[in-house]
Each structure stands twice: as structure tokens, then as C-alpha cells.
C-alpha positions in Angstrom: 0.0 0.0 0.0 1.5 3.2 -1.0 1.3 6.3 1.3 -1.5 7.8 -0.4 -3.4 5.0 -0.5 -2.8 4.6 3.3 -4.0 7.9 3.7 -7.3 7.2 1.7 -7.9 3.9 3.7 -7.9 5.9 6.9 -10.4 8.3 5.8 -8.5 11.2 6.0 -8.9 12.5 2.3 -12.3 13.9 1.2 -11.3 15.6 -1.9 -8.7 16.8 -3.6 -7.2 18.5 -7.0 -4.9 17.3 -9.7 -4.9 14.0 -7.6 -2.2 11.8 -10.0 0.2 14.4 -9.2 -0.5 14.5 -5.7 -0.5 10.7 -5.4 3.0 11.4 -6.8 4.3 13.9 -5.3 3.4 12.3 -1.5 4.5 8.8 -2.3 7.5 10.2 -3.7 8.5 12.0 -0.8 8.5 15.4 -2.7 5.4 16.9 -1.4 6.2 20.5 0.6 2.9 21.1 2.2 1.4 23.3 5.1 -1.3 23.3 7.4 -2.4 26.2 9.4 -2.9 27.0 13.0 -5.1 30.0 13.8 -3.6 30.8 17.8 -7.1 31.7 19.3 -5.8 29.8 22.7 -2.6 29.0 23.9 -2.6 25.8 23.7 -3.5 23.2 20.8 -6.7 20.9 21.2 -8.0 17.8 20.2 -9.6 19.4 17.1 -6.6 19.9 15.8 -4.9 16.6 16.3 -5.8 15.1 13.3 -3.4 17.7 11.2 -0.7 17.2 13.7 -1.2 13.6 12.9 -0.9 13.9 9.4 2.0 16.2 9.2 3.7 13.8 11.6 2.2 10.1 8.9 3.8 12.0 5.9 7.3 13.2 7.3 7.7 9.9 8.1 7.1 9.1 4.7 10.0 11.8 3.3 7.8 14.9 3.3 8.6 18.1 4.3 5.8 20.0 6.7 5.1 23.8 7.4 3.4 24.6 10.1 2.3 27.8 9.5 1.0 30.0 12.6 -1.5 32.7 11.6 -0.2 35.5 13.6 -1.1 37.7 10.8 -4.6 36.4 10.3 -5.3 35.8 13.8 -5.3 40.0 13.9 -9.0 40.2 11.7 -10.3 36.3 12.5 -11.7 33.6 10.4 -15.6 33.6 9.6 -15.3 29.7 8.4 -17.4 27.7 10.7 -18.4 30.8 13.1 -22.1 32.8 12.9 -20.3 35.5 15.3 -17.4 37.6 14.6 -13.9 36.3 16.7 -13.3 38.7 19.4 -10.2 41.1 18.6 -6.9 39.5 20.4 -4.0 41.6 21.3 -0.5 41.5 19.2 1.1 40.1 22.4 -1.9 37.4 23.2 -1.3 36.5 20.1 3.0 35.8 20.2 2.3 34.3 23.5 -0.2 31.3 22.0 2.2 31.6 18.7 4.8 30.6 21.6 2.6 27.9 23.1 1.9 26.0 19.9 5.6 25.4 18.6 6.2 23.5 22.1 3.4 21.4 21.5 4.1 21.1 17.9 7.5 19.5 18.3 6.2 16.8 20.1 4.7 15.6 16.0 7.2 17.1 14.2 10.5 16.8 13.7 12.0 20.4 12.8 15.7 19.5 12.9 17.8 19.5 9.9 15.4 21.1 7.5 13.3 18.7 8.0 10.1 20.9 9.0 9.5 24.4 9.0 7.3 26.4 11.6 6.7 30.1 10.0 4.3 32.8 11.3 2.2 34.4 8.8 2.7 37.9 10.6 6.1 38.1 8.9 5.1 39.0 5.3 1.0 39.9 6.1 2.0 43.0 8.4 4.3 44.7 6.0 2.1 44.3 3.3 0.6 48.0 1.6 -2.7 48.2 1.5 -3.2 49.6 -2.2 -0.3 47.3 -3.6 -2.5 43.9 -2.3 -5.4 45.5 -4.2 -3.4 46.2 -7.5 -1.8 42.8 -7.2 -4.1 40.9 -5.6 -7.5 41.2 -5.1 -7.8 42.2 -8.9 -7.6 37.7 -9.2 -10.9 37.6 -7.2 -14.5 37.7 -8.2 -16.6 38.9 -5.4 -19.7 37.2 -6.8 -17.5 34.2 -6.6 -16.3 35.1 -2.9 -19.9 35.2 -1.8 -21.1 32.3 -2.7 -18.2 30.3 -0.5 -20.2 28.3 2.5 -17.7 30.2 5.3 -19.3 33.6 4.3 -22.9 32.9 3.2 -23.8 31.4 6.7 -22.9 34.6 8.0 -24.3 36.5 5.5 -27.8 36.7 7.6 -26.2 38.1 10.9 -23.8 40.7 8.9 -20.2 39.9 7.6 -18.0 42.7 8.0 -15.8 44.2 5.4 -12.2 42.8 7.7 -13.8 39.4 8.0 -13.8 39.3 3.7 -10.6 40.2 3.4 -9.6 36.5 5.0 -10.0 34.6 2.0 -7.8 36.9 0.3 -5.4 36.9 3.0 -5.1 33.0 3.5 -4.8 33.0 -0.5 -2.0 35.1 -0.2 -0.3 32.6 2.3 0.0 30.2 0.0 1.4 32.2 -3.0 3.8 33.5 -0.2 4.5 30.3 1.0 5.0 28.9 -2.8 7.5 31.7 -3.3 9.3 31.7 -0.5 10.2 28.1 0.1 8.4 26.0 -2.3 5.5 25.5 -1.2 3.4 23.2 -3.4 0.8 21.9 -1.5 -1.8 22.7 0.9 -3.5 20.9 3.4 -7.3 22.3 5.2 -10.7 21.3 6.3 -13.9 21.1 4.7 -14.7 24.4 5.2 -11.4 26.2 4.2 -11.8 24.9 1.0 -13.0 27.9 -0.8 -10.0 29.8 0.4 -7.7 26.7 -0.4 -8.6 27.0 -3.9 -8.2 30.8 -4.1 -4.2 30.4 -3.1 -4.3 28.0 -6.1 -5.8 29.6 -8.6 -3.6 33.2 -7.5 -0.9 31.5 -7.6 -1.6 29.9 -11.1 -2.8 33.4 -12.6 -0.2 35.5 -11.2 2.8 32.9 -11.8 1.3 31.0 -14.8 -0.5 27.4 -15.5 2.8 25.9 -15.1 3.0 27.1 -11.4 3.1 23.9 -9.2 0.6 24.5 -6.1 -2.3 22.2 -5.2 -4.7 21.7 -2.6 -5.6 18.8 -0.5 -9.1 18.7 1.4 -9.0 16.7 4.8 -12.1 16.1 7.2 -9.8 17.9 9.5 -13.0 19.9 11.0 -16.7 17.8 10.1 -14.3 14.9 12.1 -11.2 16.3 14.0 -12.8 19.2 15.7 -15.8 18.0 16.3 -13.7 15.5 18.3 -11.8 18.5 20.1 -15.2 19.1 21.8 -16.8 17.9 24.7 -20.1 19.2 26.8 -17.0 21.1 29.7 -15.5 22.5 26.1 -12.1 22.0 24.4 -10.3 18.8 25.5 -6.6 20.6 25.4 -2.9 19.3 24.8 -1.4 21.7 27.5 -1.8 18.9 30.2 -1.9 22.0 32.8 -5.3 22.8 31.0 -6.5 19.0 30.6 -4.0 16.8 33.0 -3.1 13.4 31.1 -5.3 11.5 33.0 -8.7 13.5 32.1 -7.4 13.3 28.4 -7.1 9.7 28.4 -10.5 9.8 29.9 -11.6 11.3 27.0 -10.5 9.1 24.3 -11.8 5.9 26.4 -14.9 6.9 26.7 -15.6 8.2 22.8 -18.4 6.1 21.5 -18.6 2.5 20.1 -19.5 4.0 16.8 -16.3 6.0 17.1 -13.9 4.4 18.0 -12.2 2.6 15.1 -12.9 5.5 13.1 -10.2 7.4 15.7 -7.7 4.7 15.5 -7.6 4.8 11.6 -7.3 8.4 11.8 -5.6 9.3 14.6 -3.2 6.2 15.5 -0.2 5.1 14.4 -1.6 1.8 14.8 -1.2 -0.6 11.4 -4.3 -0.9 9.4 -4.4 -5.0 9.7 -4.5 -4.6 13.2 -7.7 -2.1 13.4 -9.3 -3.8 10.6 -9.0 -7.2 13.0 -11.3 -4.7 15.5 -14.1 -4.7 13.3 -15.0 -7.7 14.3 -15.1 -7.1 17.9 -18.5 -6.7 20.2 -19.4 -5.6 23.6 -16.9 -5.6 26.2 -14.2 -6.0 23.6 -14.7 -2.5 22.6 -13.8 -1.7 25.5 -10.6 -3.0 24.9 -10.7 -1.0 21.2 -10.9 2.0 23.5 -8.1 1.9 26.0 -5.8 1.2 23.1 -6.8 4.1 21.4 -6.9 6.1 24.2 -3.4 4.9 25.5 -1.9 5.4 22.2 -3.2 9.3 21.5 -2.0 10.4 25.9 1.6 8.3 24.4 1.7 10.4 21.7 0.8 13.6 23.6 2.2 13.0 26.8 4.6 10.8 26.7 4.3 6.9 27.4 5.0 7.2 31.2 2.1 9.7 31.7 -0.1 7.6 29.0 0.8 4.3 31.4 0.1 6.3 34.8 -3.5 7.2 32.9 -4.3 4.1 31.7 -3.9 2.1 35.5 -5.7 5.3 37.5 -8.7 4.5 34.7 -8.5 1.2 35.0 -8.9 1.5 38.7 -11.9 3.4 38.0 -13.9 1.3 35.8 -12.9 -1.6 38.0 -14.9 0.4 40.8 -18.3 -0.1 38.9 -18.8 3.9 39.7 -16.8 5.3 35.6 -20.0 7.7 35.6 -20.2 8.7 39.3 -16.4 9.2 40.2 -16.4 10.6 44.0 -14.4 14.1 44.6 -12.9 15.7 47.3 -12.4 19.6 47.1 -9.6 21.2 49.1 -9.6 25.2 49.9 -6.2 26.5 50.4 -7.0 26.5 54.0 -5.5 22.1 53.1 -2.9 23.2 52.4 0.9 24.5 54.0 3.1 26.5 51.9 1.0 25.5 48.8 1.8 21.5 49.6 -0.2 19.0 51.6 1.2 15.7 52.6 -0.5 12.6 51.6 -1.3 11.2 54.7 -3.1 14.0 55.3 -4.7 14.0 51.7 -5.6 10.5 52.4 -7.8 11.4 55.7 -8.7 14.5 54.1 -10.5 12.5 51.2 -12.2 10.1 53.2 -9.7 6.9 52.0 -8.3 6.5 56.0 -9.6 7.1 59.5 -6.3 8.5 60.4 -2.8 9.3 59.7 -1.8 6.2 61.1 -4.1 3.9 59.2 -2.8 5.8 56.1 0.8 5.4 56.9 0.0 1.4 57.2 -1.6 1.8 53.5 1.3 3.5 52.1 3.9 0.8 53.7 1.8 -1.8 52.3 2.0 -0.7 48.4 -1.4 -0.3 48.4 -2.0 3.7 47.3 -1.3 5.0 43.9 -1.6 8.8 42.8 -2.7 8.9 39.3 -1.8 5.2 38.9 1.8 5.5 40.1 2.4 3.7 43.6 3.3 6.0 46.5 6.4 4.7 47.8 7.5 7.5 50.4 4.9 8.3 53.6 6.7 11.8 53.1 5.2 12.3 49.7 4.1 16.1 49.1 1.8 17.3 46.6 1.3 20.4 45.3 -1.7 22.6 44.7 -0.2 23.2 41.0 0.2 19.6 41.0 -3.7 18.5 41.8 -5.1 22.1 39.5 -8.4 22.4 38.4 -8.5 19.0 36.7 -7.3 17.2 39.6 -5.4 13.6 40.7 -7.0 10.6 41.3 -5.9 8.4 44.6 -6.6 4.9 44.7 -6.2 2.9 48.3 -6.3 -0.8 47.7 -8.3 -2.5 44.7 -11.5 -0.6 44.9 -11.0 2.5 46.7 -10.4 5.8 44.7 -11.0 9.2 45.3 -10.3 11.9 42.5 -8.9 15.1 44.4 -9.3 18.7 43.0 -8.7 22.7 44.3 -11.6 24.9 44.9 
């Protein structure tokens, strides 16, 4: 199976252009594509993790990623997929998440060696002059045309203002910088970018000729990623300060049946023979379909240690019979000394021993665990930054669990 058809058998790809020299070009190793990442938050999500994913498949396969950060675009906001109008962020909100994301990034791509590239839009959009983009530019689009793009006639009833039409132009002009600059000859998007997609295309071709070689790529990177970035609390993040390792495992194991293999395809690293033997499994052997799926994205994230502390902490907790009624202990700073509290205190404080002695005697044993690692030390600290608004989970014994958050 070549890498494109990989790609197709994992239902990434929902449409594309000049596909024979796409397939070519990707399982050839010469594809130079990008993907961008509007920094609305500073820190990646879920939604987005189906890119990162893909960026990460195909420079494995000998192709060379951009990442491009829209620091440039992030300054007017992108009406695709909104009925409201982004609120107006701050040039140094906006470095700050720009910051945030190339951390996370480099846990999926390799940017050593020339291998990858992580630009900021910012660096050509801001210096641009006004009358020279419409002389040069905006003479290539139609507005009829512009207007009957899906990202700007759903907010055509509530009002689209004039800064909000100038994205497609200024995402068009991405690529055509991008092209120019380092030979950029693909692009990657979503369903609903797709109108803008094929603007940088067709600018490019007009403005550089027929012979100019830029194409576009449409992935179900947001009718399947980000409505997997969502939950009924709100984003599911990669920062693990903002969702801790344990809550996003929690996520991923409890997607739903109809889900699940879908994910692994998509979002796994997983070979295809071995999801494809999942398709025939039922009941409780989903289950098992899940916590592989769910190990394998907090691995990939986090790191395998923090995927394996995870994966025995929710183990622990199905075990219980009580997944959907978890009990929780709140703690007020009043818990704490010098923003630590011990954990023979924490114990008795969550209701998991009578007493600092009877929690010592559980310790010594091996019997308590802190987000699945064992507690080895009757010493043990932890910190209020450490248990955060998502909170730990202590488990005493087999059956006894506790999850532990700040007010």
C-alpha cells in the first residue's frame, strides 16, 4: 500500500485536486505542504490533532511539513465555521499562544535538519501595503464568486464585515507567499477552508502562470477532528496543565462505540491489519478497542510514562463499577501549607483513611497509587499546582479511589 493509499484507507482524504500528481508527489517523498494554525488559545486541542497527525504520517514518509502560525490572520479572525465575529486579540496574546503552539508542535514534528519548517504568517501579512494587495491581488478575485463560498454565506444573515472578507484573500496570499518563498506546493485544510484553499491555487496559477506547481488537499480535518476537540466542559486541550493526562485519556476511552475505530484509523499510528481485525469485535471488547486508542493518543501527547500512569488510574476506576459517578474531594487553600499538603493528610482528608496512622499502614503496604503511580515514600508532598483544576485521582487498595481537586 503506497502512502497515499494509506491515507485514503484511513479516511483522512475527502477531496482533492490534480490527484495523480498529488499521489505522486506524497509517495515520492516530494510533497512541501502546510497546514495552518489560527492561535485563538494558547494551547493546541484535540480538534486539531488530526493535522498534527498527518504532518507527523507523511514526514515519516519523506515529506517536508510547514506549520504555519497565523499571527497575521489571527489580527481580523476567520468567519469559516463561526455565525459571530472572533473577538479582537492583542499582538502580544497572540505571540504568547504563537509561543505555546511550537512546544506542542515539536512533540509531532521533527523540525531538525530542514526537516520541517514552523513560519508565522505575521512576517510578510503585516508589512504588506494596502493599495499594492489590491493592485496585485484582489484584482484575481471575483466577489460574486467570494460570496457564494459556504464560510461567508452562513454569515451573510447576521452581517459579515468588510475585515472578515478580506480573510480569504489573506489566506490566498499565504500560499502564494509560501510557494515563493520556500516552495511550497501543497496545501492541506478542512472542509470548510476549502474555498479559500482554492483561491491560493488559482492566485498562484494566474499570477505565476498554468505551469505554477501548487495544489490543494481537502481533509475532514473539522466535520471529524474538531468536532472531536469538543466535549459538553468544552475543548479537550494538549497543555496537560489545562486537561492533565489523566482526564485526556479519559476522553479518548470513553468516545463512543460507533467512534472508535474511526479514531484509531485516523488518529493512531496503529497498522491498518491490526484495526481492521477490530471490526469484528463486540461488547466488552470495545472496551478494549478503547483503551488502546486512548493509551496510544496520551503516548503520543504526553509521553508513554504519563499515557501508562493514565491508563492504571482509569482502570482502577472502571474496575470500581462507579466510571459515571467518580467521588471528589475539594480542598480550599486553607488544606494546604506552603502551597503543599502531605498525603497522609490527603488521604484522611478524602475520606480513604480514619487516620494518619491507618494511612501510613496503606502507604507501607504498596497499596496507594496517585494517578496510577504507587506512593512509595509516607513523606510524599503534593502540590496545589500539581492536583489544578482537573485534579489527581488516589486509589487505596483495589476498589477505593477518590479523584482530588482545588476549589
Amino acid at each position: 500500500m503506497t502512502v497515499y493509499e494509506e491515507l485514503v484507507a484511513r479516511g483522512l482524504i475527502a477531496q482533492v485536486t490534480d490527484e495523480k500528481e498529488i499521489k505522486d508527489m506524497i509517495n515520492e517523498g516530494k510533497a512541501v505542504f502546510y497546514i495552518g494554525f489560527d492561535p485563538t488559545a494558547d494551547s493546541l486541542h484535540v480538534g486539531h490533532f488530526m493535522a498534527l497527525c498527518l504532518m507527523k504520517r507523511l514526514q515519516m514518509a519523506g515529506n517536508k511539513p510547514i506549520a504555519l502560525i497565523g499571527g497575521g490572520t489571527a489580527m481580523i479572525g476567520d468567519p469559516s465555521g463561526r455565525t459571530d465575529m472572533r473577538q479582537m486579540m492583542t499582538t502580544e496574546t497572540i505571540a504568547h499562544n504563537v509561543e505555546c503552539f511550537k512546544k506542542q508542535m515539536s512533540r509531532f514534528i521533527d523540525f531538525s535538519e530542514g526537516k520541517a519548517m514552523l513560519v508565522n504568517n505575521a512576517d510578510w501579512l503585516l508589512d504588506l501595503n494596502y493599495v499594492d494587495v489590491l493592485r496585485e491581488v484582489g484584482t484575481h478575485f471575483s466577489v460574486n464568486r467570494m460570496l457564494t463560498a459556504e464560510c461567508y454565506k452562513q454569515r451573510m444573515e447576521k452581517g459579515l464585515s468588510f475585515l472578515e472578507f478580506n480573510y480569504m484573500i489573506m489566506q490566498s496570499y499565504d500560499f502564494y507567499a509560501l510557494f515563493q518563498r520556500y516552495g511550497c506546493n501543497m496545501q492541506f485544510g478542512g472542509d470548510d477552508q476549502w474555498s479559500n484553499m482554492l483561491g491560493g491555487t488559482e492566485l498562484i496559477r494566474r499570477k505565476l502562470g498554468k505551469d505554477a506547481y501548487a495544489m490543494t488537499i481537502n481533509l475532514l480535518l473539522n466535520s471529524e477532528g474538531k468536532k472531536m476537540g469538543k466535549t459538553q466542559s468544552g475543548a479537550v486541550w494538549l497543555d496537560p496543565n489545562k486537561t492533565s493526562p489523566f482526564d485526556f485519556y479519559q476522553y479518548w476511552r470513553n468516545v463512543g462505540d460507533d467512534d472508535v475505530l474511526k479514531c484509531l484509523r485516523m488518529l493512531t499510528f496503529l497498522p491498518l491489519e491490526q484495526i481492521d481485525e477490530m471490526d469484528k469485535w463486540e461488547g466488552s471488547q470495545l472496551n478494549q478497542a478503547k483503551e488502546i486508542l486512548a493509551f496510544e493518543l496520551t503516548k503520543l501527547v504526553h509521553g508513554e510514562e504519563e499515557a501508562t500512569k493514565a491508563q492504571e488510574g482509569a482502570r482502577a476506576l472502571f474496575s470500581s463499577g462507579n466510571a459515571a459517578q467518580m467521588p471528589e474531594t475539594v480542598l480550599s487553600d486553607a488544606d494546604f501549607e506552603e502551597g503543599q499538603i502531605g498525603i497522609l493528610k490527603l488521604m484522611v482528608k478524602a475520606g480513604l483513611a480514619t487516620s494518619n496512622g491507618e494511612a501510613r499502614r496503606n502507604v507501607e503496604q504498596g497499596g496507594v497509587s496517585v494517578d496510577g503511580e504507587k506512593v512509595t515514600d509516607v513523606k510524599m508532598l503534593v502540590s496545589k499546582e500539581q492536583i489544578g483544576t482537573d485534579g489527581i485521582v488516589i486509589k487505596r487498595g483495589k476498589k477505593k479511589f477518590m479523584k482530588v481537586v482545588c476549589e
